[in-house]
C-alpha positions in Angstrom: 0.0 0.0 0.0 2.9 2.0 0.8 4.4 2.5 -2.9 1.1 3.2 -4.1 0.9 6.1 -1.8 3.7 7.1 -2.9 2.6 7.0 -6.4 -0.7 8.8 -5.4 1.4 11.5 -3.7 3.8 12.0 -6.6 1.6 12.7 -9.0 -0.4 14.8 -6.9 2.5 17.1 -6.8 3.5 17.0 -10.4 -0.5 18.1 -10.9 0.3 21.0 -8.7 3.4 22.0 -9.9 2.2 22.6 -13.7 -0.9 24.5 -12.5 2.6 26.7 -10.7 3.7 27.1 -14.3 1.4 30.1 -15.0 1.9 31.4 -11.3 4.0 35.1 -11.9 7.0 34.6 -9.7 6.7 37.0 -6.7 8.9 40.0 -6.6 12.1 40.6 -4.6 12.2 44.0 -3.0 15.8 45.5 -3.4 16.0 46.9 0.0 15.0 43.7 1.5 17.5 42.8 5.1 19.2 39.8 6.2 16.5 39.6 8.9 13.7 39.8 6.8 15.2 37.2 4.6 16.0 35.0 7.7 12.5 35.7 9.4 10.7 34.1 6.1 13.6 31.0 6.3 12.3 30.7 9.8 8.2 31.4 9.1 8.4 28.6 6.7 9.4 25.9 8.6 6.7 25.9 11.0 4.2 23.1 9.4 1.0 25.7 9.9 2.4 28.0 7.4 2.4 25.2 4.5 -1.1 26.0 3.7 0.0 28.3 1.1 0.9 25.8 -0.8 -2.0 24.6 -3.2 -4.5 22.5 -1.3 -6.4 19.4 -2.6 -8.3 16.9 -0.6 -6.6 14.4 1.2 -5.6 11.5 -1.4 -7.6 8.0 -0.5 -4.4 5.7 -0.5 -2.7 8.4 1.4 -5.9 8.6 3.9 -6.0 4.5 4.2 -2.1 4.5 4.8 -2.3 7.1 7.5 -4.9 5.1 8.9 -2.9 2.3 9.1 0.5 3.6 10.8 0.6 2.5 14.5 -1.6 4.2 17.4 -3.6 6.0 14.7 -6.7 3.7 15.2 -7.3 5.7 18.6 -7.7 9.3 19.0 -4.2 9.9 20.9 -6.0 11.8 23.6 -8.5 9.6 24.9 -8.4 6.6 23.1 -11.8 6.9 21.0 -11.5 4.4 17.8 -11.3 5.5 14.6 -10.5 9.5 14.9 -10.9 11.0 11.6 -9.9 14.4 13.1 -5.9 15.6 12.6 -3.3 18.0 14.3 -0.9 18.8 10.7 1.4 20.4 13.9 2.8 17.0 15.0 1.4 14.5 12.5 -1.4 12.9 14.9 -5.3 11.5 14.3 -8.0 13.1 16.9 -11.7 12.7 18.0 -14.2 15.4 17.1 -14.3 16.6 20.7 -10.1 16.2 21.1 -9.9 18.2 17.8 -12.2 21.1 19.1 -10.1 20.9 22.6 -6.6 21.6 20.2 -8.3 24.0 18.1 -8.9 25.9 21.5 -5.1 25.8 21.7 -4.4 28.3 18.6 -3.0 27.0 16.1 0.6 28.4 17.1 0.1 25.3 19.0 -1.9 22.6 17.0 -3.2 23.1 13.6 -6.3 21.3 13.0 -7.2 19.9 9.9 -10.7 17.0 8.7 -9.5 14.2 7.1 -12.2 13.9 5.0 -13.8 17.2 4.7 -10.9 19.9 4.6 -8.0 20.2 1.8 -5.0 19.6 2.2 -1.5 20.4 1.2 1.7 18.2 -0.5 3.6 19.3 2.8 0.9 18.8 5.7 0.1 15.5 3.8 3.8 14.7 4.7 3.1 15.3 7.8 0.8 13.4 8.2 2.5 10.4 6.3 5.6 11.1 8.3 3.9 11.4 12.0 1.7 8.8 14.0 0.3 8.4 17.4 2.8 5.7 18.6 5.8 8.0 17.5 4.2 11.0 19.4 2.9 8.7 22.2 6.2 7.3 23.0 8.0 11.0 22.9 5.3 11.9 25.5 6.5 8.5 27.9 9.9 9.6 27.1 9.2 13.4 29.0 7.1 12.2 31.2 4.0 13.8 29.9 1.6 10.7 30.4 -0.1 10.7 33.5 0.8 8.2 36.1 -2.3 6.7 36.4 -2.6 5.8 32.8 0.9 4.3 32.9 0.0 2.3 36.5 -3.2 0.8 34.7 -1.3 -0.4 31.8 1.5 -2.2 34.0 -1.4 -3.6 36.2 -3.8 -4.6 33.2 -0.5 -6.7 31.0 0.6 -8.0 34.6 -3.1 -9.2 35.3 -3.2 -10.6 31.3 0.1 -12.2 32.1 -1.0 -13.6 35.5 -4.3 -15.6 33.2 -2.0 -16.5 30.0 0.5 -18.1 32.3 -2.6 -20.1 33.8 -3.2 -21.0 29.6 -0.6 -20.4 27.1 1.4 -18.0 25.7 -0.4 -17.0 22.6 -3.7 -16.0 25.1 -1.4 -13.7 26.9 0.0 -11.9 24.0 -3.7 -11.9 22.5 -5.7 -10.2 26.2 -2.5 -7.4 26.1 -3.2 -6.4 22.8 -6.8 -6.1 23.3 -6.4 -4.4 26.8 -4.3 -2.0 24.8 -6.0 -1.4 21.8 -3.3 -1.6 20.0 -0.5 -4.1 19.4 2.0 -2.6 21.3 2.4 -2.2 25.0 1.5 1.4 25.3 -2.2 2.4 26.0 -2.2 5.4 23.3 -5.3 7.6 24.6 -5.4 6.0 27.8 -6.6 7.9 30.9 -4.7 11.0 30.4 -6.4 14.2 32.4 -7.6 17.2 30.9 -5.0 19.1 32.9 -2.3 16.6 31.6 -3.4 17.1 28.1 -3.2 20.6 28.3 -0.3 20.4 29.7 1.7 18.8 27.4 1.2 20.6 24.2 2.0 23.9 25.5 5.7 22.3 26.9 9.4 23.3 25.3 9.1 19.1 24.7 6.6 19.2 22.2 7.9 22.7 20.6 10.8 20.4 20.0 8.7 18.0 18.3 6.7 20.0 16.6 9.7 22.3 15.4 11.6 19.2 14.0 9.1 17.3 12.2 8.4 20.7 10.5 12.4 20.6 9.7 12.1 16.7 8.3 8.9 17.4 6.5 11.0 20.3 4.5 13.7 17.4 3.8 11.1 15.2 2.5 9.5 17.9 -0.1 12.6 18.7 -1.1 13.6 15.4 -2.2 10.4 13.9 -2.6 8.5 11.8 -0.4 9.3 8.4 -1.1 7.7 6.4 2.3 8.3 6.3 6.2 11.2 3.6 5.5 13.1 5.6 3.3 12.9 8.7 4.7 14.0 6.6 8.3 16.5 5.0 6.7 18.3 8.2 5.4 17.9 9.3 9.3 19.9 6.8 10.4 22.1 7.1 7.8 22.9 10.5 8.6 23.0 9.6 12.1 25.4 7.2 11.2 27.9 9.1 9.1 27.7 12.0 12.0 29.0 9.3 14.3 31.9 8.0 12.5 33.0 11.7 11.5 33.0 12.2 15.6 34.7 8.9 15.9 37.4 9.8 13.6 37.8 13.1 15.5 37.9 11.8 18.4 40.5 9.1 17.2 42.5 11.9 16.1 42.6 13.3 18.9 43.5 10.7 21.1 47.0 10.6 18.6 47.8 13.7 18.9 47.5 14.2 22.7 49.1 10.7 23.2 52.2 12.0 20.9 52.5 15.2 22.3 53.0 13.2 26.0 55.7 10.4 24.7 57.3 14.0 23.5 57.7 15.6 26.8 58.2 12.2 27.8 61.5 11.8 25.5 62.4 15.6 26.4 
């Protein structure tokens, strides 16, 4: 399903870009700054500015594939099935009442967006492709922006799901912790998480971060095309990678140098 969203998505933006081919190119003022040149740089990667890019609806395959990435069968707020709701901001599916509590939030914060009903651009469709509940979930676990009680009833409901597949077989245990769950991970994405908690954690430096750097991948991915969530991963880690063994090599280096500057004193 995957390459045929891709396909879908691709020609999507080859449609757009040769209804661009009338568009007069806009004009550059001749006094313009450094700042004011930096400033638009700086507007544009937010993701709630990419809605002057043209806007179609959201492409089925594309809709079905989003659909279909992990956590995304909940609402990520409070666990209702099937959201058909979406924050462009960080990539995630919503309820109707979860959407209407983000679109309370401005949409400095969360920009909210129908799947169905509302257009949609090549970049927030990105987004979209490129986010997922699990992935936004599991960054909230990580800052400690789940409440406790929703972590405490997961431990207690796989521990009690254990306790009966250990009294069975293994294949009942794996099969009552998915379901308790609703997903097939262990984390309850949309569990019990307050009001005040879900507040909370959109307005934190944490999920600026988050927002602010899928914004920065999304911009990577138009650029070169979006090609699927395991490409676009793949040249992560890459890149992740190749920074390592640079610093490794550096390092390395460095290490020499120091250790034959000290066998020079040494021979001094």
């Amino acid at each position: 399903m995957e390459q045929e969203a891709v396909s879908e998505l691709s020609a999507l933006c080859c449609e757009t870009n040769s209804s661009n081919d009338h568009t007069p190119a806009p004009l550059l003022l001749k006094d313009s700054t450094t700042d004011d040149t930096m400033n638009s740089i700086h507007s544009h990667s937010s993701l709630n500015s990419l809605s002057e890019e043209p806007l179609n609806q959201f492409p089925p395959l594309c809709r079905r594939l989003v659909c279909t990435i992990p956590g995304n069968n909940r609402c990520i707020d409070c666990g209702t099935l099937n959201p058909e709701w979406a924050s462009i901001t960080y990539g995630i599916l919503l309820c109707t009442p979860c959407a209407g509590r983000h679109r309370s939030f401005g949409v400095h914060v969360s920009k909210v967006r129908s799947l169905i009903m509302d257009n949609w651009s090549y970049s927030q469709i990105v987004a979209m492709l490129e986010g997922g509940n699990e992935q936004l979930h599991k960054f909230f676990e990580r800052h400690s922006l789940i409440d406790d009680e929703d972590s405490s009833q997961s431990s207690s409901s796989t521990s009690s799901n254990n306790n009966k597949g250990n009294n069975q077989n293994g294949e009942a245990t794996k099969s009552q912790t998915t379901k308790s769950n609703g997903t097939t991970n262990n984390l309850p994405i949309g569990g019990k998480n307050s009001s005040i908690m879900i507040d909370k954690r959109y307005h934190t430096n944490a999920a600026k971060f988050y927002r602010d750097q899928l914004a920065i991948h999304v911009q990577k991915c138009k650029q070169d095309g979006w090609k699927g969530r395991g490409v676009s991963r793949k040249k992560k880690r890459s890149v992740k990678s190749n920074i390592n063994s640079v610093t490794t090599t550096i390092s390395n280096v460095t290490h020499a140098i120091t250790a034959t500057d000290v066998n020079g004193d040494n021979d001094r």
